[in-house]
C-alpha positions as CSV (number, residue, x, y, z in Angstrom):
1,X,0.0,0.0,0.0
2,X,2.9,2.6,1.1
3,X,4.5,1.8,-2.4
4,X,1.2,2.0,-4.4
5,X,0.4,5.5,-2.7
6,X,4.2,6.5,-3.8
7,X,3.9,5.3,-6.9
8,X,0.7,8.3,-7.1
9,X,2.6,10.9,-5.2
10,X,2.8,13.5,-8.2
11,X,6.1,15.0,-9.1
12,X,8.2,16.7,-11.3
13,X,12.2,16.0,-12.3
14,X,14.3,18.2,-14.0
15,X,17.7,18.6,-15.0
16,X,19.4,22.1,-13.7
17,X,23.1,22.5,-15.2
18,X,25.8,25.4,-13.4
19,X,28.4,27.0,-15.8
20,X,31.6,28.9,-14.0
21,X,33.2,31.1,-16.3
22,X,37.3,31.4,-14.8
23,X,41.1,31.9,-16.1
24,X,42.9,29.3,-15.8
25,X,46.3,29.6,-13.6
26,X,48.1,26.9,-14.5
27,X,48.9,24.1,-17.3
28,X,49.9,20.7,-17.7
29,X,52.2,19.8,-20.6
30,X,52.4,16.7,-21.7
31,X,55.7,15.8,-23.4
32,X,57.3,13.0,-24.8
33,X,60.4,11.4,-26.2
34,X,61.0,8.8,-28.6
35,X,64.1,7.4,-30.1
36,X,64.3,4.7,-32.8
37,X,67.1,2.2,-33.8
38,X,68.0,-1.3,-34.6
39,X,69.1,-1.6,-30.7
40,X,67.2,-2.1,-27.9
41,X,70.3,-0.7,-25.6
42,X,71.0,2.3,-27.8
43,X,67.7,3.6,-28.2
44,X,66.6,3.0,-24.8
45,X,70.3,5.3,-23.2
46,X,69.0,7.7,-25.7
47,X,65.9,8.0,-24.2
48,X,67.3,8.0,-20.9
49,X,70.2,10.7,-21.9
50,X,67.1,12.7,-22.9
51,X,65.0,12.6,-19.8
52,X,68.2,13.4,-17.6
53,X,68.4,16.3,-19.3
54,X,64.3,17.5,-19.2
55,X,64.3,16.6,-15.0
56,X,67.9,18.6,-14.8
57,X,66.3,21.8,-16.7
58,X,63.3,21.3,-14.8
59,X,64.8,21.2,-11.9
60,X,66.7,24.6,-12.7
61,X,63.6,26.0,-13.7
62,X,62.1,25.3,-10.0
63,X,59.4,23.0,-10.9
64,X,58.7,20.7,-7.4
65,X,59.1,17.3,-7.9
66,X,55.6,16.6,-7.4
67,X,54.8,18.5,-10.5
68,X,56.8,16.2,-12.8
69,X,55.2,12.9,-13.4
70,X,56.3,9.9,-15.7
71,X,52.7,9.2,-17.6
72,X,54.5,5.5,-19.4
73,X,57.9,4.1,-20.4
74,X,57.9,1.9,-24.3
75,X,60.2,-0.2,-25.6
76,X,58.8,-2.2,-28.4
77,X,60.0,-4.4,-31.3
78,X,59.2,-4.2,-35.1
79,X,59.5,-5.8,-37.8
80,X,60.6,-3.6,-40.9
81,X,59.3,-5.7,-43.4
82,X,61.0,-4.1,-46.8
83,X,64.5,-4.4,-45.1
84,X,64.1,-7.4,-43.2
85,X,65.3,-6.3,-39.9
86,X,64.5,-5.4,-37.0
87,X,63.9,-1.8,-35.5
88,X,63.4,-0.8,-31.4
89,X,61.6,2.0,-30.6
90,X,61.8,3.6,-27.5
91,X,59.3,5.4,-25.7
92,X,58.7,8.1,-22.7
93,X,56.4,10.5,-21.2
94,X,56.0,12.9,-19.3
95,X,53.7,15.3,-17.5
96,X,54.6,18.9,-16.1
97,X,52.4,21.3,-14.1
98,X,53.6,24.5,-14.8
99,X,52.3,26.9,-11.9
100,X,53.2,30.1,-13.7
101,X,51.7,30.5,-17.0
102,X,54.1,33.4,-18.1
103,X,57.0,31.1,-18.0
104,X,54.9,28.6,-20.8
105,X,57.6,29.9,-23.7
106,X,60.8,29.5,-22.0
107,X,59.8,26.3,-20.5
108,X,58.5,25.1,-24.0
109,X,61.7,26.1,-25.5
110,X,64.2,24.7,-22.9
111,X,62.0,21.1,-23.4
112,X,62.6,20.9,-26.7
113,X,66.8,21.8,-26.5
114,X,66.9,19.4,-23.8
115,X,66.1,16.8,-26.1
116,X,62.2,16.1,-26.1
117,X,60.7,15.5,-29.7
118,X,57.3,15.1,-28.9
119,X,54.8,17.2,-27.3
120,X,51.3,15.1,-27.0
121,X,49.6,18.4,-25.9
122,X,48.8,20.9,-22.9
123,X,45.6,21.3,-20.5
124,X,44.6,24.3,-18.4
125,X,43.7,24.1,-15.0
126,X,42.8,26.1,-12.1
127,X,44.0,26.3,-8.6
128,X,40.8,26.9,-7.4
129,X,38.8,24.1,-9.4
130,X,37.4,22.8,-6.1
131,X,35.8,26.5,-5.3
132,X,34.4,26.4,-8.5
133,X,33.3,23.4,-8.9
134,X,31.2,23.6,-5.4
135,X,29.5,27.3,-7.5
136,X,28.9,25.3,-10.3
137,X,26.6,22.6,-8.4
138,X,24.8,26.0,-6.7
139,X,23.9,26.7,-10.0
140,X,23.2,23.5,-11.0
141,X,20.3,23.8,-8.6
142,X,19.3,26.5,-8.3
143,X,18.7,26.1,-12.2
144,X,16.6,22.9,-11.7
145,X,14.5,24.4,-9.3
146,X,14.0,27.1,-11.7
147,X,12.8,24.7,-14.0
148,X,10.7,23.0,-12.1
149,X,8.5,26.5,-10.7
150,X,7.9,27.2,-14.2
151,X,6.5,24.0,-15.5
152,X,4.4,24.0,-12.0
153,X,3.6,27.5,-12.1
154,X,1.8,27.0,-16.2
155,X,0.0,23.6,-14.5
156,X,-1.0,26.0,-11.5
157,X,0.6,24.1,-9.1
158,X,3.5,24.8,-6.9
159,X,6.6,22.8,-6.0
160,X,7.4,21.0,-2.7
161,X,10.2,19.6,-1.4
162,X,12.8,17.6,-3.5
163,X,12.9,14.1,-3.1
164,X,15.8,12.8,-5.2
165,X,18.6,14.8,-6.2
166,X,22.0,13.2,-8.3
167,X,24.6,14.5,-9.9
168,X,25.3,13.9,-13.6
169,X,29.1,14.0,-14.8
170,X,31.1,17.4,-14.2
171,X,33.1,18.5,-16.9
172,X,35.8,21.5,-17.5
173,X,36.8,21.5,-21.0
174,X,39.7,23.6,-21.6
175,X,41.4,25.3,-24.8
176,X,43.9,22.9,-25.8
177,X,47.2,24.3,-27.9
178,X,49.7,21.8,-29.9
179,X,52.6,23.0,-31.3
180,X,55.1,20.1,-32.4
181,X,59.1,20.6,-32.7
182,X,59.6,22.0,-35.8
183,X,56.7,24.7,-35.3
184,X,57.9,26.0,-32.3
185,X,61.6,26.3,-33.2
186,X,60.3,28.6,-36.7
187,X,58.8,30.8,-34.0
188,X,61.1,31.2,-31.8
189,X,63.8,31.8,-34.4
190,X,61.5,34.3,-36.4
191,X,60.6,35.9,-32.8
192,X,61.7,35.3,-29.9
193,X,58.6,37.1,-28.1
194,X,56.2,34.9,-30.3
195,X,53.1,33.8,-28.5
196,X,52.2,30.1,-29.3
197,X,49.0,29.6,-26.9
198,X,45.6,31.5,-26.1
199,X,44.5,30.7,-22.7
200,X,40.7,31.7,-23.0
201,X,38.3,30.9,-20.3
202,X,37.8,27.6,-18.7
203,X,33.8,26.7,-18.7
204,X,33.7,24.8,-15.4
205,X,30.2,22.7,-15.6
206,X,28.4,20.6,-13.2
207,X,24.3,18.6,-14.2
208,X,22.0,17.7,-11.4
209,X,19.0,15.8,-11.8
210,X,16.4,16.9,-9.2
211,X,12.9,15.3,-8.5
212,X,10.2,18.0,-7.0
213,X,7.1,17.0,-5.1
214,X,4.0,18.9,-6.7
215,X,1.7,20.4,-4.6
């Protein structure tokens, strides 16, 4: 009986979505490097050669340990089929948290002379995502309950409390910039004050799904 009278409770549910609008204050670069050869030894101390160098300059550059993560290490095997050999290739990533966005070009710049050849790509972030976040899920509310006085109020009804609330997934998408090796030494040899990213805004989102008794 208790679940046959719920099952006639009326109600309403609505989706309410928060957007934060912020500038980012910091940026994660991920880079990579990758050597190839028909040894497994000598591409692999290439690689390693390389990566000493990156943590040295990145260390001289005062980026914390903690910032500086190793993402994957390769070493695979092929088969070149048209010369009937076979080629290693070696493999490394990396991922830096840059805390200072104004130091993006020199750090770019010092990467790449200390022997990285790929760069998979960078990712804005905020300091404060957490702050944000929690506004965006306000929002997110107060958005649904919005909603959900205006379809009451055109049925002449009025809305009670909620009785289910969840939260949908978050996201923050972010302007992405990727510059590879050759593109960022033209620029920097045309002009050494050339600007090779646009930060933008960060649209920090969060969906909640709210059901409304009617009254």
């Amino acid at each position: 009986m208790t679940a046959q009278k719920n099952d006639h409770t009326p109600y309403v549910s609505v989706t309410g979505e928060g957007i934060v609008k912020v500038m980012p204050d910091q940026v994660i670069i991920r880079v990579r490097v990758e050597n190839e050869g028909s040894s497994a030894t000598e591409v692999k101390a290439a690689n390693d050669s390389a990566i000493d160098a990156v943590l040295k300059y990145c260390n001289q550059k005062k980026i914390a340990n903690k910032d500086i993560q190793t993402e994957y290490i390769r070493l695979n095997k092929n088969y070149d089929y048209n010369k009937k050999i076979y080629k290693y290739n070696a493999n490394q990533s990396l991922s830096i948290k840059l805390r200072k966005l104004s130091d993006y070009e020199s750090l770019m710049q010092g990467l790449l002379d200390s022997g990285i050849n790929r760069i998979d790509g960078v990712n804005f972030k905020s300091s404060k995502m957490d702050v944000y976040l929690s506004d965006a899920r306000k929002k997110a509310v107060e958005n649904a309950k919005k909603k959900a006085m205006e379809y009451a109020g055109v049925l002449g009804q009025s809305v009670g409390k909620a009785i289910s609330i969840s939260e949908t997934n978050y996201n923050a998408p972010s302007p992405v910039d990727f510059r590879n090796k050759a593109e960022l030494r033209s620029m920097a040899a045309s002009d050494g004050a050339a600007e090779t990213i646009s930060v933008g805004e960060m649209l920090i989102t969060a969906k909640v799904n709210i059901t409304f008794i009617l009254n």
